[in-house]
MIMAR-890384 format. One record per residue (C-alpha): residue number from 1; residue in one letter; x, y negated, z. Coordinates in steps of 0.5 Angstrom, whole numbers, plus 500, padded with zeros to 3 digits. Layout:
<rs>
(NUM 'A' (X Y Z)),
...
</rs>
This chain:
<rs>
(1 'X' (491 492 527)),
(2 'X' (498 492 526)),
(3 'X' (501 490 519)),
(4 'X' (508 495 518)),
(5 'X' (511 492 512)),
(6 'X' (516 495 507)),
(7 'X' (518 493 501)),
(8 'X' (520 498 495)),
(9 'X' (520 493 489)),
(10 'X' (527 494 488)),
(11 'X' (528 501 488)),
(12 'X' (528 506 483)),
(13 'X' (523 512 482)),
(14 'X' (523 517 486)),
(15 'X' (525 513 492)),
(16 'X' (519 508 492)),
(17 'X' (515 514 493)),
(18 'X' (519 518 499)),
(19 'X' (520 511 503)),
(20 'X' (512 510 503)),
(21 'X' (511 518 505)),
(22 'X' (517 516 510)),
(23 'X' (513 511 513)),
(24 'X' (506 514 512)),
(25 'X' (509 520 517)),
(26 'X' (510 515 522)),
(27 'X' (504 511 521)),
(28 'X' (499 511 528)),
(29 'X' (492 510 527)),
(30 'X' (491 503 529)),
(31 'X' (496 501 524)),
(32 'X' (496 500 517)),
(33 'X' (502 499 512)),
(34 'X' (503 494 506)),
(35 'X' (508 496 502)),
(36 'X' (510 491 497)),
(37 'X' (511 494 489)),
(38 'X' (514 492 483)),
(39 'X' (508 496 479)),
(40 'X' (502 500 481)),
(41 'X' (505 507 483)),
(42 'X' (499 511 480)),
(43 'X' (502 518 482)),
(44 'X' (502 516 490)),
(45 'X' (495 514 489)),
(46 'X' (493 521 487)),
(47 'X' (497 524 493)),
(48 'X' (493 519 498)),
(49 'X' (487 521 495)),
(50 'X' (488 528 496)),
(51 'X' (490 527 503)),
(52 'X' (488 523 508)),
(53 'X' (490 515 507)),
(54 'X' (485 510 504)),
(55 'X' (489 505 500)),
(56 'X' (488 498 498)),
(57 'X' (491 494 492)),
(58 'X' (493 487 491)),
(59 'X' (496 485 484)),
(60 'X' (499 478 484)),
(61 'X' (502 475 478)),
(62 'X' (506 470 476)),
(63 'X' (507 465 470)),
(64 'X' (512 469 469)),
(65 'X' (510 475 464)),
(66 'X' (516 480 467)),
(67 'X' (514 479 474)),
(68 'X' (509 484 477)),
(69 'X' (507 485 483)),
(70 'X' (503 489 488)),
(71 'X' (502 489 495)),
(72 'X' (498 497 497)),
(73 'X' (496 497 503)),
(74 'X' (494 504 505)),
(75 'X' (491 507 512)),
(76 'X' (488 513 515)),
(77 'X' (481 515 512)),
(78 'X' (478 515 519)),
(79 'X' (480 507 519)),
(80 'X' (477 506 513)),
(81 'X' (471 502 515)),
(82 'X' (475 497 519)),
(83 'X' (481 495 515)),
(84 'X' (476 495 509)),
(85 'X' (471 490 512)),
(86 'X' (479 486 514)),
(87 'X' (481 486 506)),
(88 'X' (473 483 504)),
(89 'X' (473 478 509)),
(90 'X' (480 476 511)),
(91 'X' (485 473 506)),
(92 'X' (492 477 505)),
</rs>
């Protein structure tokens, strides 16, 4: 498995959304994108459900209430049974 990071944790909507789709255009089957986020981007959700991306979510927190968190890690439907067994076996 490769590992393709991006992080969009900076940016303002809607450029999160367009530099995830950006890079999921160029995603190859063995690979998976983490993209690291400021907030969970609900309506990026929708889309890869309705499309054909599996995604996982981490949400870390600080001790910091105004610091959030999210590493999505997002893969080809057709991969889901390998990077799902990845996400319950291996820490991230």
């Amino acid at each position: 498995m490769e590992l393709i990071v991006i992080d969009v944790s900076e940016l303002v909507p809607p450029e999160p959304m367009v530099e995830i789709l950006k890079a999921l255009s160029k995603l190859e089957p063995s690979q998976c994108l983490k993209v690291i986020h400021s907030r969970e981007p609900f309506p990026l959700y929708k889309k890869l459900s309705e499309s054909n991306w599996c995604y996982f979510v981490q949400s870390l927190s600080e001790k910091r209430a105004d610091f959030k968190r999210f590493n999505i890690f997002v893969y080809k439907r057709a991969q889901s049974d390998y990077f799902e067994s990845l996400f319950t076996s291996v820490p991230l």
